[in-house]
N, C-alpha and C positions, 0 to 999 in steps of 0.2 A: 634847593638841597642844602642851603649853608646851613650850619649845625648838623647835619647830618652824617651815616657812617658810610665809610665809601671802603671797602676789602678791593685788595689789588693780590689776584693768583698771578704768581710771574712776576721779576724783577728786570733784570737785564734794560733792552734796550726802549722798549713799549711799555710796561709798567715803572718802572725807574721815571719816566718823563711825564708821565701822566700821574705820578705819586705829586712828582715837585710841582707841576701845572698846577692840578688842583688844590694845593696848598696857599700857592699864590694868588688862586681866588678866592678863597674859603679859609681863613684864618681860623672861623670856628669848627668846619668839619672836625671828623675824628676818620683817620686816617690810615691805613693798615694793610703794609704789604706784608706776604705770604711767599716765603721762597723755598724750594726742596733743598736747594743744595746749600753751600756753606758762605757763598759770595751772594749780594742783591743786585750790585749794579759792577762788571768786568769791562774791560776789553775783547770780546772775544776772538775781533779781528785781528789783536795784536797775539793770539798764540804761537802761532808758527814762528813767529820772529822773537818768542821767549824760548822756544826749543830752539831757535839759531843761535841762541847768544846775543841778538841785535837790542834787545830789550832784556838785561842782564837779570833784574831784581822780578820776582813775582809780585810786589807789594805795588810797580808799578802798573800793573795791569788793571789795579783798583781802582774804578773810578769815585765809588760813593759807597762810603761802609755805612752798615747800621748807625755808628755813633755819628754818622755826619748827618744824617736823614733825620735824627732824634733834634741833634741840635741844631741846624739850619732851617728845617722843617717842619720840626714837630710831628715827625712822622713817624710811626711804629715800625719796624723791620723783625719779621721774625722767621730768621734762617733755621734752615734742616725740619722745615714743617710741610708735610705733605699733605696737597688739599683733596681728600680721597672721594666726596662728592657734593654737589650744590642740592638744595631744596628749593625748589622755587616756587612754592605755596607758605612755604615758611618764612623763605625770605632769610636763610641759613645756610652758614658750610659745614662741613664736618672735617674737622682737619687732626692729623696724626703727628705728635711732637718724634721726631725721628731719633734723638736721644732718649726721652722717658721712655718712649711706647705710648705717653698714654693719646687719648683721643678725645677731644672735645668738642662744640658747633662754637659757632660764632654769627650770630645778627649779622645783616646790611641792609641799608636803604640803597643803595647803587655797589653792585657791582661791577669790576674790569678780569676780564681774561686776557693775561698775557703768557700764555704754556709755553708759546715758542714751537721749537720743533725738533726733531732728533733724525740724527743721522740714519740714513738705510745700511742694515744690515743683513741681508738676503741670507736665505736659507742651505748654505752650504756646506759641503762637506766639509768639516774642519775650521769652521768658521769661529769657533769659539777657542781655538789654540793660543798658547802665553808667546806672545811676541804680536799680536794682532791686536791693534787698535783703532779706534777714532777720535775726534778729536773737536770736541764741545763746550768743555769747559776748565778753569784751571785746574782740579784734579786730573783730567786726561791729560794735559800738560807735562804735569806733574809725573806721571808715571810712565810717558813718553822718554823723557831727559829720563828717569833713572834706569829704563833696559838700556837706553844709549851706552852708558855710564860703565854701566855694571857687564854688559855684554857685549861691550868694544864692538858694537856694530861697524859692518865692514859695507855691506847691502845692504841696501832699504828697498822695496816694491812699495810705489805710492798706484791706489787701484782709484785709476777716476783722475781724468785730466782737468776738472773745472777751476775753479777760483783757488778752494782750497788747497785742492790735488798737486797746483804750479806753486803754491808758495810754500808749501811742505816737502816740495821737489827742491829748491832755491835754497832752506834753511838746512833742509839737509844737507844739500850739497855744500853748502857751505863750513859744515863740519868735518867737511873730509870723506865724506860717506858717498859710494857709487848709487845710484839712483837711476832705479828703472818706472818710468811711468807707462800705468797699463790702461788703455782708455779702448771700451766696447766698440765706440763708434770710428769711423773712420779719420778721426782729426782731435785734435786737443778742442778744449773752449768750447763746449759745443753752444755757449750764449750769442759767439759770431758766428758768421761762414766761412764754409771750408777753405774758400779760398785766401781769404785772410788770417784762419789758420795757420797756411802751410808757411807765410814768414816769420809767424813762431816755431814752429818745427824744425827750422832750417838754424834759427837760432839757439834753442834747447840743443840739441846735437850739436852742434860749433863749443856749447860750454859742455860739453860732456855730459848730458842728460839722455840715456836711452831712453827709448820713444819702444813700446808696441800697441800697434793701434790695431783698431777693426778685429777683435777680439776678446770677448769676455770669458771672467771667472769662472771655470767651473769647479773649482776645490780648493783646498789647503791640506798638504800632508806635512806630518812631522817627520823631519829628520835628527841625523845626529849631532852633538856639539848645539842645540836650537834651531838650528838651519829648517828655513820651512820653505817649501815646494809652493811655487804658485802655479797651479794646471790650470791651463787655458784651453778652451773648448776649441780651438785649434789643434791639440795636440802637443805646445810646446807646455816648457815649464821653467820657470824662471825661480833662482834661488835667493832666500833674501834672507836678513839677519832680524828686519824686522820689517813690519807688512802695515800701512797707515789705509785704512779704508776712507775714502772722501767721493761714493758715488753719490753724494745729493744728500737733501733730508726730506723727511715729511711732517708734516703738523702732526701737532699733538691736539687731539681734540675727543681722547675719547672723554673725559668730564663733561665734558660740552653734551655730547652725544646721551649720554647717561643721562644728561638733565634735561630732555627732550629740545635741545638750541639747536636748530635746520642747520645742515652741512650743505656746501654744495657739492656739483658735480666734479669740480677739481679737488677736493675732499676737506677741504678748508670751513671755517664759519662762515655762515650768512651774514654780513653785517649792508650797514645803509651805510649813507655819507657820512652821518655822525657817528659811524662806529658802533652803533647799536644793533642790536641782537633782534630775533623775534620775541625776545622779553624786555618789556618797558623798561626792567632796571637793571641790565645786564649790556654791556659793552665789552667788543674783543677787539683786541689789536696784532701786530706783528704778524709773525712769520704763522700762526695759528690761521691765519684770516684768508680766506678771499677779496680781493679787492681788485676794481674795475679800472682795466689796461686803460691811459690815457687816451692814447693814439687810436686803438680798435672798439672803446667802450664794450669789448669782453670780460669777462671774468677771468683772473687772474691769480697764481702765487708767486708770490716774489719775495722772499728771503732776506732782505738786506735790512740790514740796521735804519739807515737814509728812513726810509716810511714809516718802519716802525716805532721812531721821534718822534714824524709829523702826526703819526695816528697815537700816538697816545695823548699829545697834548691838545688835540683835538676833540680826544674823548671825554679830558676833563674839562674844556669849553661847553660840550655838550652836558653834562653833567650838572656844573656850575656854575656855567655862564649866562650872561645877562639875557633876558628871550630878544629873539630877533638879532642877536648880534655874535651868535656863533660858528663859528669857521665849519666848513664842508673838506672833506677829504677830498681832492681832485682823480685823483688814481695815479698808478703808478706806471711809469715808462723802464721800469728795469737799468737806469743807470748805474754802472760800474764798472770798475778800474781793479787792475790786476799790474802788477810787478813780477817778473820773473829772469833773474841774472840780468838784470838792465833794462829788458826790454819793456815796455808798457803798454798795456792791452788794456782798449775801453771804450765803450759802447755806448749806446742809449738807444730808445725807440725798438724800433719792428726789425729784425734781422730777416733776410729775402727768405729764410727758411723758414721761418712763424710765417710771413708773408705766403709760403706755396704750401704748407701746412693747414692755414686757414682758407686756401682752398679749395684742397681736396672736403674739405668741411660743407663747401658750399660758402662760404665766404668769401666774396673775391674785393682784394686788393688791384684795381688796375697801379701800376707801377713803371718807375721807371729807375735806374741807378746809373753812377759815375765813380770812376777811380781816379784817383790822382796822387802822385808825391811828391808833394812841398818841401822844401826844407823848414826845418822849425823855427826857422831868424833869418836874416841878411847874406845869401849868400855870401856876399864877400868877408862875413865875420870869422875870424877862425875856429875851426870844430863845430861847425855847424854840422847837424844830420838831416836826414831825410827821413820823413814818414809816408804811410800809406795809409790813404783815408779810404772807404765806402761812405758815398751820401745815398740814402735811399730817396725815393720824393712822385710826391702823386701827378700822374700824367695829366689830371687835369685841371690842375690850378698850381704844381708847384710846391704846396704841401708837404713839410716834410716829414717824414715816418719813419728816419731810422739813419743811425750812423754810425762806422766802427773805425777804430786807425789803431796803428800799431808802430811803435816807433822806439827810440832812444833818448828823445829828448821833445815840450812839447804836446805831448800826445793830447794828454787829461784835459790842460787848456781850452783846448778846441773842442774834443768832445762837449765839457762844461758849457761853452759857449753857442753848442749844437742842440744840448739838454734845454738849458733856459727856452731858447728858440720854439722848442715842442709844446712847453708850457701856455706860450702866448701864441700858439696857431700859426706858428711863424712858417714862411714859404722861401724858395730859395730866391728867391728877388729880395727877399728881407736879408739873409746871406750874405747877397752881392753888395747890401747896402751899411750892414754893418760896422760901427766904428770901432777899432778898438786900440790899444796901445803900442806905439813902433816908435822902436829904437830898435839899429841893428842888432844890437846883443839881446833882444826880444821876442822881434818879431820882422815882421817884411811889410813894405807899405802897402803891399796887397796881403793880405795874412791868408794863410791858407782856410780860414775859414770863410776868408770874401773868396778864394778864388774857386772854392767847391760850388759858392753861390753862383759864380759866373758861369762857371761849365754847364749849371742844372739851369740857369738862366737863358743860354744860350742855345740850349735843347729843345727848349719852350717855345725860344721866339724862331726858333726854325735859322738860325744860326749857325746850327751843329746837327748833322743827322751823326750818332754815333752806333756801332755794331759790339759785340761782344765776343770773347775767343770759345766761349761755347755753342754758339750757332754756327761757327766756323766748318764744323764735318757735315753739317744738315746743308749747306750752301756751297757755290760756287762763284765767287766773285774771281776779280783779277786784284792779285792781291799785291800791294806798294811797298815797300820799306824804303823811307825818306832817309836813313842814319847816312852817316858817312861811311864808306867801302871798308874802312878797315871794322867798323862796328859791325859791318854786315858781315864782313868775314869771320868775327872774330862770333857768330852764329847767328842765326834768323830760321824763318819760317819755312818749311818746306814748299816750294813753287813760288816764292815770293820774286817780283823783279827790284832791284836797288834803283835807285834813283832821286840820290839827296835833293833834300830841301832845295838847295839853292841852285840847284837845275833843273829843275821842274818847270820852269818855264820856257828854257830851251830847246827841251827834249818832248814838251807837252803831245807834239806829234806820237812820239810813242806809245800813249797808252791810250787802250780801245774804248772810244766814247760808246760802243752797244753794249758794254757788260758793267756790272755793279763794281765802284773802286773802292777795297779796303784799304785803309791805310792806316799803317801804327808807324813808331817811334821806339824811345826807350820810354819814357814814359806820358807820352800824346801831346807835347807842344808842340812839335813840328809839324806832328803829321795834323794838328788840327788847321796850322798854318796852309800845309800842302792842301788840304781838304774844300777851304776857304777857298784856294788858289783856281781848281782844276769846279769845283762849284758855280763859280761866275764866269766859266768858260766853257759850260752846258755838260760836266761830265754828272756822274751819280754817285759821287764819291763822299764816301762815309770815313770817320774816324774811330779805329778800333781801341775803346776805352782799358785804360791801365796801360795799355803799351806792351811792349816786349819784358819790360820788367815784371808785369804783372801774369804773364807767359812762361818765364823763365824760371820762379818761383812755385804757379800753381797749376801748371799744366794736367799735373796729375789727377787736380781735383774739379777738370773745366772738360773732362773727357777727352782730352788732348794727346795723352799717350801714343 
């Protein structure tokens, strides 16, 4: 392909990298990206935090103007041109300059689709009212900040708890602005589980962020002064100054579609490992695409910037690169991090709810999970905090498949170091063996990333039989709480007996070797110790994972109530 034209639909985050990729290999290409709107290459993660003030200047949201792409690159960039359809016997686009009007084709020998994808905006009553927005690119920013501005917003309704939905909650909040988040399902974040949810919920509320959950939109009415009615098919209705929609997006694909390019069933483009199309000289990337979950080898959409890098530079490998020595797209595990008023939320792999999702499918995941909260350093450091992890991990080798933690300080780290792990087939013995950097004001000589490997380690080698507080109403064991009397007092389980750690040996006579022994803690050191203890002295006793902690917080969403 060197000397040859290579047309790039889409800028941003998948075409942008695959513009400069293939530049790098192809000096002589001719080279031509195609953008609708007025920027090629933005931040688009950094919006919210341009509507906060955290990121003061628009100009820094720029990553790569036209004029840097011309002279870095030698690459064309032609903004506010809309590509309104492909030929692919011709080997042509047709593209519409959005200042003149007018409209001309344009040749390639390789083309790239990077469309991206646009936010949902569902069919509602009222849905098109002046105070209602979304939030995609720096003009929506832009016009964000000026009803702010100009209509001394007092409310804001943010609809949709996801990624976006918490940090448009957090920047607003940060202006002074009350902030209701309205989320359909039962819990914010719905990329984790509920239960790990519910200690962001506890946190959003503590900073003063209303929460209505388990209730979707059904309207928007105007009132007076701008004031708009958000009616909830509940029957309530919450009043806001301005209304930020952030429930999801979807690809954009219908060009694709129009030029006969196979969609999948997740509604995305068909592409291979290399990013190609079911036309030889057509490659799509980004948030447009389909692309094969690491962990499940399913078919997938995943949104995030993170892939649509690696696939775009992948596509101009494929393209341009040497035969036999072009990189493969691995797929994608859904890695991602969230911020919201301190706390940090983040993920990777198979959440237990993709997990029971794919098998009501008929896909079954046998599995197993573990809670635990580490502090993030050396306890004895000062200010040190505490997180809560989920490790997911396959019951029959160890495998892991998924992980979530939530904390204050910390967090991302360990996810990061959970992410890598997926990449390389890694198990939780691998985990347990991990080395990584300790200094008290860093980390602990056991890092909570070794000691999630230990717990999932220790399940495996029959070390630890642990139970869960959701099977707790389906069962009848006799149930232990090891804390000391005043933590027992100060609440515990209903029918539990006390019986601290460090008399469990004394008192062993008390507890009945014929029935099943749960035992928890505040957050399962001890009682794995008790467990260990009343185990090598023939009882049946099990450690209830997460602990009282992990009770106290999500009871609501463990059917506990």
């Amino acid at each position: 392909m060197s000397g040859k034209k290579l047309l790039i639909i889409g800028g941003v985050a998948g075409g942008a990298s695959c513009a400069a990729r293939a530049r790098r290999l192809s000096e002589n290409a001719e080279i031509i990206i195609f953008e609708r709107g007025p920027y090629v290459s933005f931040a688009n993660c950094g919006l919210p935090y341009h509507i906060g003030n955290i990121i003061k200047k628009e100009e820094d949201l720029l990553v790569a103007s036209p004029e840097l792409f011309h002279e870095w690159f030698n690459v064309e960039v032609r903004t506010d041109s809309n590509v309104l359809s492909i030929n692919r016997e011709k080997k042509e686009i047709k593209v519409k300059d959005l200042f003149s009007g007018d409209v001309y084709t344009e040749k390639y020998d390789a083309l790239l689709l990077s469309p991206g994808s646009s936010p949902v905006k569902p069919k509602l009553e009222g849905i098109d009212l002046e105070g209602i927005f979304t939030l995609k690119n720096i003009p929506d920013a832009r016009q964000i900040k000026k009803w702010i501005e100009e209509k001394h917003v007092k409310r804001a309704a943010v609809v949709g708890g996801g990624f976006i939905g918490l940090e448009m909650a957090e920047n607003l909040k940060r202006l002074g602005i009350h902030v209701s988040v309205i989320e359909m399902q039962q819990h914010v974040m719905p990329a984790i589980d509920p239960e790990i949810a519910a200690f962001v919920h506890g946190h959003l509320e503590t900073n003063g962020i209303s929460l209505c959950l388990g209730s979707a939109v059904a309207g928007f009415k105007q009132e007076v002064n701008s004031v708009i009615s958000v009616m909830l098919q509940s029957g309530k209705s919450i009043q806001a100054d301005i209304v930020i929609l952030s429930i999801g997006v979807r690809p954009e694909v219908q060009i694709a579609q129009d030029a006969g390019l196979l969609t999948g069933a997740m509604g995305g483009i068909v592409v291979d490992e290399y990013m190609r199309t079911n036309d030889e000289s057509i490659w799509a990337v980004g948030d447009a695409v389909e692309a094969k979950d690491y962990v499940t080898n399913l078919q997938s959409l995943i949104p995030l910037a993170g892939p649509a890098n690696r696939q775009g530079r992948i596509a101009a490998e494929s393209i341009f690169g040497k035969s036999g020595n072009t990189s493969r797209f691995r797929g994608v595990q859904a890695t991602a991090v969230c911020g919201v008023m301190g706390m940090t939320i983040a993920s990777t792999g198979l959440s237990e709810t993709i997990i029971k999702n794919h098998e009501k499918a008929g896909f079954k995941i046998p599995y197993e999970k573990i809670y635990l909260h580490p502090d993030h350093r050396a306890s004895y450091y000062p200010d040190t905090k505490t997180m809560t992890i989920k490790l997911i991990f396959s019951k029959k080798d160890g495998k892991i498949l998924g992980a979530q933690a939530v904390g204050l300080e910390g967090v991302e780290k360990r996810i990061d170091v959970i992410a890598s792990m997926i990449q390389k087939n890694g198990t939780v013995f691998d985990l347990e063996e991990t080395e990584l950097c300790y200094a008290p004001q860093f980390g602990s000589a056991k890092d909570p990333v070794n000691v999630a490997g230990m717990i999932g380690a220790n399940v495996l080698k029959g070390y630890s039989f642990i139970k869960h507080w959701e099977d707790l109403p389906k069962s009848n064991p006799y149930i232990l709480d090891v804390r000391s009397p005043s933590e027992f007092r100060r609440g515990h389980i209903e029918g539990a007996v006390n019986i601290p750690l460090n008399s469990i040996r004394s008192r062993i006579n008390e507890i009945p070797k014929e029935q099943d022994i749960w035992i928890y803690c505040l957050v399962g050191k001890r009682s794995y110790f008790a467990s260990r203890i009343l185990r090598q002295n023939g009882f049946n006793a099990s450690n209830i994972s997460g602990g009282y902690l992990l009770y106290a917080v999500a009871k609501d969403f463990m059917g506990l109530i």
